[in-house]
Backbone bond lengths (Angstrom), bond angles and torsions (degrees), N, CA, C in turn:
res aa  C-N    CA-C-N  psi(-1)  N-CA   C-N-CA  omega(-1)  CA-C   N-CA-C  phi
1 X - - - 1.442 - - 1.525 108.65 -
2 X 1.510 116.35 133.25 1.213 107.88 167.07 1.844 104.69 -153.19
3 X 1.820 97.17 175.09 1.583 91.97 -139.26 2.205 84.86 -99.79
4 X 1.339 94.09 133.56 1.706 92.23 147.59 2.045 105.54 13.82
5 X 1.154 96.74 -92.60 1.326 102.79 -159.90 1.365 121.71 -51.31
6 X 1.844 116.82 -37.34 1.435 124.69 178.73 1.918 98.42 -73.22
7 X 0.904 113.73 -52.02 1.779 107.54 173.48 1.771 116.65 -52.61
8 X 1.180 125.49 -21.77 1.050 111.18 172.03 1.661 115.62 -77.87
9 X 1.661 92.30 -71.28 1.266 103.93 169.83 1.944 114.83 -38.25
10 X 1.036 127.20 -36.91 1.577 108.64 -173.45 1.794 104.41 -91.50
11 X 1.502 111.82 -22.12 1.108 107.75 165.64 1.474 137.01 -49.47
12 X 2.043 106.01 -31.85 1.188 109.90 -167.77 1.510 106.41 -89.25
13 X 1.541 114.60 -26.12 1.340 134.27 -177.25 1.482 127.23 -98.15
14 X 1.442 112.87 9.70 1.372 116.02 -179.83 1.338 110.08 -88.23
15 X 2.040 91.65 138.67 1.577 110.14 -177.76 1.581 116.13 -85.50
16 X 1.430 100.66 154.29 1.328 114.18 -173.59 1.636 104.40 -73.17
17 X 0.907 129.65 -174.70 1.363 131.03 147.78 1.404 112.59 -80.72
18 X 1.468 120.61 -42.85 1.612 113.34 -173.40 1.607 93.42 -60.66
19 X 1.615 137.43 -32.66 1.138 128.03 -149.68 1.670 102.92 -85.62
20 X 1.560 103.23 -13.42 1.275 96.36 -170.98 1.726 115.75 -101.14
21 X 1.471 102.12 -13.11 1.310 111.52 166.96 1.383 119.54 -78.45
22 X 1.364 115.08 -22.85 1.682 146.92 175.16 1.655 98.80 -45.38
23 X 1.643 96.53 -76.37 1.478 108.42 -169.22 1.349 95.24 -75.46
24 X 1.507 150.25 -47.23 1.443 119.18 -169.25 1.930 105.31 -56.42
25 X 1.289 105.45 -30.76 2.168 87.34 167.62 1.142 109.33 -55.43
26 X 1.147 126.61 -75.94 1.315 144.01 -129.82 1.838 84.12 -75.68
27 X 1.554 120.49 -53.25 1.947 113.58 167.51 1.402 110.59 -20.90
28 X 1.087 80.88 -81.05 2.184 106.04 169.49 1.419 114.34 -21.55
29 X 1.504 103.90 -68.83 1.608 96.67 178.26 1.747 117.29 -68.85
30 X 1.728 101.70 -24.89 1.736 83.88 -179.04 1.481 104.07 -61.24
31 X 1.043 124.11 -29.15 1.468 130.65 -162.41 0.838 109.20 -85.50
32 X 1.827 153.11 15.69 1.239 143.98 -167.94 1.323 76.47 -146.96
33 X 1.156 127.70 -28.66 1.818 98.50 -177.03 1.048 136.56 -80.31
34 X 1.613 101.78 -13.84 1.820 91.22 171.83 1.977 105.88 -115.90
35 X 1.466 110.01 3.44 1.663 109.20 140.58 1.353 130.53 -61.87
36 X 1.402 91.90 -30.66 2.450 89.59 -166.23 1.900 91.30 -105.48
37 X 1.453 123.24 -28.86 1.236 127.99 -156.95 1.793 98.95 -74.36
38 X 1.400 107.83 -19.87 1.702 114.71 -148.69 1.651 102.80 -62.65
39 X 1.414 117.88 120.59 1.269 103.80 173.43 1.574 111.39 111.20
40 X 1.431 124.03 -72.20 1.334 140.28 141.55 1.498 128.03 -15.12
41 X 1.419 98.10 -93.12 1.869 101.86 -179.24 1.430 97.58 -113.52
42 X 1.364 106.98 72.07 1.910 101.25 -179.04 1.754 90.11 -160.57
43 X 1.304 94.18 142.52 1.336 110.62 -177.86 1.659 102.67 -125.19
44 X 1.430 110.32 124.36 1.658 118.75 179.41 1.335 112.36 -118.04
45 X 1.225 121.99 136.82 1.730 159.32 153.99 1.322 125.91 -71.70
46 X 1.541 126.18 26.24 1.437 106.57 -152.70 1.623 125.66 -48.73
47 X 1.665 120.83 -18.91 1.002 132.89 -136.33 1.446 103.36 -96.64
48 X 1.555 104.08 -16.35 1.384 126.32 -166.00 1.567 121.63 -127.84
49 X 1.453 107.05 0.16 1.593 122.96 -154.21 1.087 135.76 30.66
50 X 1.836 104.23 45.35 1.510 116.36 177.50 1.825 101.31 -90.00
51 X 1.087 99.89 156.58 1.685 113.31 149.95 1.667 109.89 -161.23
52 X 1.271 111.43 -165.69 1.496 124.36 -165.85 1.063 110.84 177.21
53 X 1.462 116.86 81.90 1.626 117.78 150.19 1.606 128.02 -79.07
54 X 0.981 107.70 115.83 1.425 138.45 178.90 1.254 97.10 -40.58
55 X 1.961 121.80 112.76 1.374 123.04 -161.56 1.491 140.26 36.03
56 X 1.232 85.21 33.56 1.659 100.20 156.59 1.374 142.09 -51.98
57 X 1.396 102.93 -45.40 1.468 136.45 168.29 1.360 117.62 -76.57
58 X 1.232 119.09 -21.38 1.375 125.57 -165.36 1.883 103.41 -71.01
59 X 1.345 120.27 -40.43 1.958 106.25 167.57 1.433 109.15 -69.17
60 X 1.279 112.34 -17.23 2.120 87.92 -179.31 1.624 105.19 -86.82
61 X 1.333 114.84 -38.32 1.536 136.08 -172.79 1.793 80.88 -39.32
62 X 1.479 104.66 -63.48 1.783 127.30 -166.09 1.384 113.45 -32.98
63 X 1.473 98.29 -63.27 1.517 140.19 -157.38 1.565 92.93 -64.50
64 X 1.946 136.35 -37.81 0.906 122.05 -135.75 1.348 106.33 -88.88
65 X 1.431 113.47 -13.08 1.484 119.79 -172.80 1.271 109.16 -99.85
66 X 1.646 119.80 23.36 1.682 133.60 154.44 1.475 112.00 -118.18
67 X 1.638 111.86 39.31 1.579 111.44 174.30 1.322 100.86 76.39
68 X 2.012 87.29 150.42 1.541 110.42 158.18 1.522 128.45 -37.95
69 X 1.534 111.54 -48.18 1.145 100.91 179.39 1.617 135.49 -69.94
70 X 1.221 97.37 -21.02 1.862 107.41 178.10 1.313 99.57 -103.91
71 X 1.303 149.71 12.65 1.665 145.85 112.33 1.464 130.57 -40.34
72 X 1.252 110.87 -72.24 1.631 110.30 148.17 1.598 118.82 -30.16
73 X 1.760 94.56 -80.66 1.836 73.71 -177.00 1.334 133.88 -50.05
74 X 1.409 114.58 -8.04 1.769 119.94 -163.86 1.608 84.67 -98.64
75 X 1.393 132.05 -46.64 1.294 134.46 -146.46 2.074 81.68 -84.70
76 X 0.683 145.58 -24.16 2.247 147.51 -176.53 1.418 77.65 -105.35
77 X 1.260 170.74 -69.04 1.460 139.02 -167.01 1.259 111.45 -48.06
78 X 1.253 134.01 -41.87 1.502 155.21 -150.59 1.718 111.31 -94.32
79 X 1.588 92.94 -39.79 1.696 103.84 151.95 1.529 126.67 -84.54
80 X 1.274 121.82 -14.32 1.494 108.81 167.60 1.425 99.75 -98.18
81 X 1.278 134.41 10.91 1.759 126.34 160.68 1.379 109.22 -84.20
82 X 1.345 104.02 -29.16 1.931 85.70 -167.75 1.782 87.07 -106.01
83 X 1.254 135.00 7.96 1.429 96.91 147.62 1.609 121.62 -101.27
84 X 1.210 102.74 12.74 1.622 119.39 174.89 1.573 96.56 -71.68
85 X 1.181 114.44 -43.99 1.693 114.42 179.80 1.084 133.83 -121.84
86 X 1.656 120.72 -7.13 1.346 127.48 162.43 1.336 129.01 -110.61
87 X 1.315 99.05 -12.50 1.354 114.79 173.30 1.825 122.89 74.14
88 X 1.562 134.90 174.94 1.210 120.55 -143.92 1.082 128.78 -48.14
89 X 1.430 115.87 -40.52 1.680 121.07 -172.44 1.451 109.63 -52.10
90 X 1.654 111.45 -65.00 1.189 121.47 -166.33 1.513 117.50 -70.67
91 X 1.464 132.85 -2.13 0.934 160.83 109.33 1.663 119.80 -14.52
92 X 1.503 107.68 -48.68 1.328 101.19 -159.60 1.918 84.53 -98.60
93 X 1.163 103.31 -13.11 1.880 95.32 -171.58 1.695 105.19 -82.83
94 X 2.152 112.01 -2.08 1.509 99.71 -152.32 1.565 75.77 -110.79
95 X 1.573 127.80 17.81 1.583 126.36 178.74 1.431 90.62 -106.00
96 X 0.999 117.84 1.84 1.849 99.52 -178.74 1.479 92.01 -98.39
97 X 1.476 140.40 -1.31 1.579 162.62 165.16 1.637 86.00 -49.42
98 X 1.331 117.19 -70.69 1.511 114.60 -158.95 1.329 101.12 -86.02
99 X 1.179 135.58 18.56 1.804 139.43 146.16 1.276 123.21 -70.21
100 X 1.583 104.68 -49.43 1.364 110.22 175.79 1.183 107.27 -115.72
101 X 1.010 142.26 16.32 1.935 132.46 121.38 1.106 107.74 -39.46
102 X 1.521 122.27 -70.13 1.618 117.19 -151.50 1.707 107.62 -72.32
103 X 1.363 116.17 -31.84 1.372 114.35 -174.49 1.969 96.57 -82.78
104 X 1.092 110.15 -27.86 1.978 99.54 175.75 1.292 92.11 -63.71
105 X 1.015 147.33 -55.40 1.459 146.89 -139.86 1.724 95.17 -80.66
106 X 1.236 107.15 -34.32 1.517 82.46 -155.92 1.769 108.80 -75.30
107 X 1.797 89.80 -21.19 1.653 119.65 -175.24 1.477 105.21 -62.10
108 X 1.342 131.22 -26.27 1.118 146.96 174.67 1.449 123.11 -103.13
109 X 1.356 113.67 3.25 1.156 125.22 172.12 1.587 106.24 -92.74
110 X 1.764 120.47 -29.60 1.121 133.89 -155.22 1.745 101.64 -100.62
111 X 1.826 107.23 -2.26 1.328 94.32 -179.50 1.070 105.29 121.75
112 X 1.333 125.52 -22.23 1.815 108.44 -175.23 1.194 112.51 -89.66
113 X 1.210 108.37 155.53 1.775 110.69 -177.63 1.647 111.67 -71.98
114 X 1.245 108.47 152.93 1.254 116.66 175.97 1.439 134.34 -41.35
115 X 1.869 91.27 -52.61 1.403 108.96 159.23 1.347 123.62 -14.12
116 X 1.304 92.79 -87.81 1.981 123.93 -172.88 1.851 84.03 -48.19
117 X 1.098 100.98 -86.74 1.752 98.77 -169.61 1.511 129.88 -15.79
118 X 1.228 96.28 -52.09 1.324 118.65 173.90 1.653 98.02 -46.10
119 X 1.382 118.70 -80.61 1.649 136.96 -151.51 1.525 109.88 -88.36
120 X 1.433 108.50 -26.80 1.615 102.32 169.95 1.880 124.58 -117.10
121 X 1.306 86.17 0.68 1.575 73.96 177.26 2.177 92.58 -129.95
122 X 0.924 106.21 -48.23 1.966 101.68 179.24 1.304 123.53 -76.02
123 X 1.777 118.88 -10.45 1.822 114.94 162.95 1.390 95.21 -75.96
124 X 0.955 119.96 -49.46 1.983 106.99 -161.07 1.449 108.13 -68.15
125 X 1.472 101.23 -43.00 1.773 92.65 168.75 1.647 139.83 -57.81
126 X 1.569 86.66 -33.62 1.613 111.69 -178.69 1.460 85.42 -63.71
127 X 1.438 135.74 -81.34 1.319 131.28 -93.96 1.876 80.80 -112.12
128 X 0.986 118.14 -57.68 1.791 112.19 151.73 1.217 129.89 -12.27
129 X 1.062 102.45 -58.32 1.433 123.16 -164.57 1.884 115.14 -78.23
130 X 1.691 93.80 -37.86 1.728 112.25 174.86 1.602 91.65 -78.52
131 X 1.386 133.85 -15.63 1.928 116.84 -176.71 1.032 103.42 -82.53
132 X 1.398 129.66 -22.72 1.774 147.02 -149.22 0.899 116.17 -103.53
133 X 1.706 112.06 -27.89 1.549 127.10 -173.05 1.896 98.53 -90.95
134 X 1.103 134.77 -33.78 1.495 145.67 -168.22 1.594 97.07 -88.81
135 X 1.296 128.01 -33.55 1.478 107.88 -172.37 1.778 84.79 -81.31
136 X 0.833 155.67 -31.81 1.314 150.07 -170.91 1.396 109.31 -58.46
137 X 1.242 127.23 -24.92 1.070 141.02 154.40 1.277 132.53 -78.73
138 X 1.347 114.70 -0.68 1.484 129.60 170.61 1.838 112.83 92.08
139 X 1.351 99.71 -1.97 1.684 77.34 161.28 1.315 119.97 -78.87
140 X 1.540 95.17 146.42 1.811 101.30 158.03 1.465 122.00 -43.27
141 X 1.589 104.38 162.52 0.962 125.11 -149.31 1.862 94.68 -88.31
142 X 1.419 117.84 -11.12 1.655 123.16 165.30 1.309 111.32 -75.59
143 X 1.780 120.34 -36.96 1.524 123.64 -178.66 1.448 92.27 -64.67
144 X 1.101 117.38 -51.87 2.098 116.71 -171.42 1.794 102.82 -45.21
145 X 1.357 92.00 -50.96 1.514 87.92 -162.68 1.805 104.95 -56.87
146 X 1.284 98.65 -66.68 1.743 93.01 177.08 1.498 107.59 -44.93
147 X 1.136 144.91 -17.87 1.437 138.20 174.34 1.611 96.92 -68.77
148 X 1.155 119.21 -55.89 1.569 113.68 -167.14 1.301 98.20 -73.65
149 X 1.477 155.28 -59.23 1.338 155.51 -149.19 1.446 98.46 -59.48
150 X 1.812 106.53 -56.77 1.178 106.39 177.12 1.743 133.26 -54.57
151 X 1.096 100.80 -40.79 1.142 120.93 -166.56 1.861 104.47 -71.42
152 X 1.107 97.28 -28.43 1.982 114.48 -172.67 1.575 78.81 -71.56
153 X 1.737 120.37 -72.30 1.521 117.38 -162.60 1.544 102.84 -33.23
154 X 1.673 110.12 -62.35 1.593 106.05 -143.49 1.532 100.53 -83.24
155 X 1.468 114.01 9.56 1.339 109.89 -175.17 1.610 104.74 -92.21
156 X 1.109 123.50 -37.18 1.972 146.73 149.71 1.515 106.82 -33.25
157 X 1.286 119.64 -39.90 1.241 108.88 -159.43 1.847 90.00 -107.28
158 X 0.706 141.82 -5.28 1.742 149.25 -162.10 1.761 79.84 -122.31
159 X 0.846 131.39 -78.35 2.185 124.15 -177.36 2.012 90.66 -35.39
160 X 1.023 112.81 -70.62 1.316 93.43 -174.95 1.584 134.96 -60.16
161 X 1.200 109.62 -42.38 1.717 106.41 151.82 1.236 126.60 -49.44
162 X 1.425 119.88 -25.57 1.227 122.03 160.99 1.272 141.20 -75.68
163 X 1.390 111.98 -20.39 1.143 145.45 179.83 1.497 111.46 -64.08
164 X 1.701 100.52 -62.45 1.066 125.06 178.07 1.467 123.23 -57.65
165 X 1.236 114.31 -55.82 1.987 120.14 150.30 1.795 110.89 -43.47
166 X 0.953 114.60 -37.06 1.661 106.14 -177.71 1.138 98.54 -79.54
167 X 1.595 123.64 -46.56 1.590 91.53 -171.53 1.864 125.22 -90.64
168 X 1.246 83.39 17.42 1.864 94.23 173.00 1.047 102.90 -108.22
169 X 1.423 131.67 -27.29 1.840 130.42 172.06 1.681 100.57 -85.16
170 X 1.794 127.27 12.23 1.533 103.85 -168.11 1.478 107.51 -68.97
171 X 1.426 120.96 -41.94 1.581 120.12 177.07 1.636 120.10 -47.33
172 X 1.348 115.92 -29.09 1.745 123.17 173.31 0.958 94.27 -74.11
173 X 1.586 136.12 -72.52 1.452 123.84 -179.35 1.078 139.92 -65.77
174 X 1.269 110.00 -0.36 2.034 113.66 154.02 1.355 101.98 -50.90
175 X 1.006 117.00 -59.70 1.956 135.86 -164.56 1.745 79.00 -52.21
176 X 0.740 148.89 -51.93 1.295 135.55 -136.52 1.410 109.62 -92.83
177 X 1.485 111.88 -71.00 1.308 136.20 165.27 1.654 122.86 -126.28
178 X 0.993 122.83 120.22 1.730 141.01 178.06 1.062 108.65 -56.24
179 X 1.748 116.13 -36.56 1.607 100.22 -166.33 1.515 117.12 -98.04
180 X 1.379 111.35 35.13 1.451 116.43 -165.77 2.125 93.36 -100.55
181 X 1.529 101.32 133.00 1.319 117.50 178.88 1.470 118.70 -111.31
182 X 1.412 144.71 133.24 1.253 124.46 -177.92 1.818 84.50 -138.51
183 X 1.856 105.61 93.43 1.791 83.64 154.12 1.338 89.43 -126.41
């Protein structure tokens, strides 16, 4: 038995199975990339609580054009990897991930292309949001800035790898979902 309100609400938000096998990859990969990447394709700041693993971003970027809800979960897989290896700060900059997951997703739920999403509505949030999250931690307001500059670069270069997988996976993801756009 359930009331009016739980039938609507799960009606509007219920996952597919492809969506849920979707996000356990894309979990997976947030979670292996900054375990196997550490050291390798990662660039660290300790002084400032910058880093940059090289496609990091690239499963939530993924994840966002299968809904809010498999953004979040990909964007908290992606945060318990980098405090598995970088520990709290960088941790607390890979939770501002599931901020602008859930708001890309919904922006892309409503029709806009990925593109735009990506570059006008999830860099300013991302990269804002990672300067805002580090002074909370007591760096200066110069460590913030290199957090956001940086964070804008590696967020440009992870939108385009991503980009690039969506529009070579667009024929798999027709099958999946119709309303997915990549110009």
């Amino acid at each position: 038995m359930s009331s009016p309100f739980s039938r609507h609400y799960l009606g509007r938000y219920r996952l597919r199975s492809k969506d849920i096998a979707l996000a356990a990859v894309f979990a997976a990969l947030a979670l292996a990339i900054p375990l196997l990447f550490r050291g390798s394709l990662q660039i660290v700041i300790p002084g400032v609580g910058y880093s940059a693993t090289l496609a990091s971003h690239v499963p939530v970027m993924l994840s966002i054009v299968l809904g809010p809800t498999v953004a979040a979960f990909v964007a908290t897989a992606s945060t318990v990897g980098f405090f598995m290896t970088l520990g709290p700060v960088v941790a607390a900059r890979a939770a501002t991930h599931i901020v602008w997951g859930i708001i890309s997703a919904f922006a892309v739920k409503r029709g806009l292309s990925i593109l735009w999403v990506l570059f006008l509505i999830a860099l300013p949030i991302h990269a804002v949001g990672e300067g805002l999250v580090v002074m909370a931690f007591g760096i200066p307001w110069e460590g913030a800035l290199i957090n956001i500059v940086g964070t804008a670069i590696h967020h440009i270069i992870d939108s385009i790898i991503s980009i690039i997988i969506l529009k070579a996976a667009l024929p798999l993801l027709k099958n999946i979902n119709s309303r997915i756009r990549v110009r």
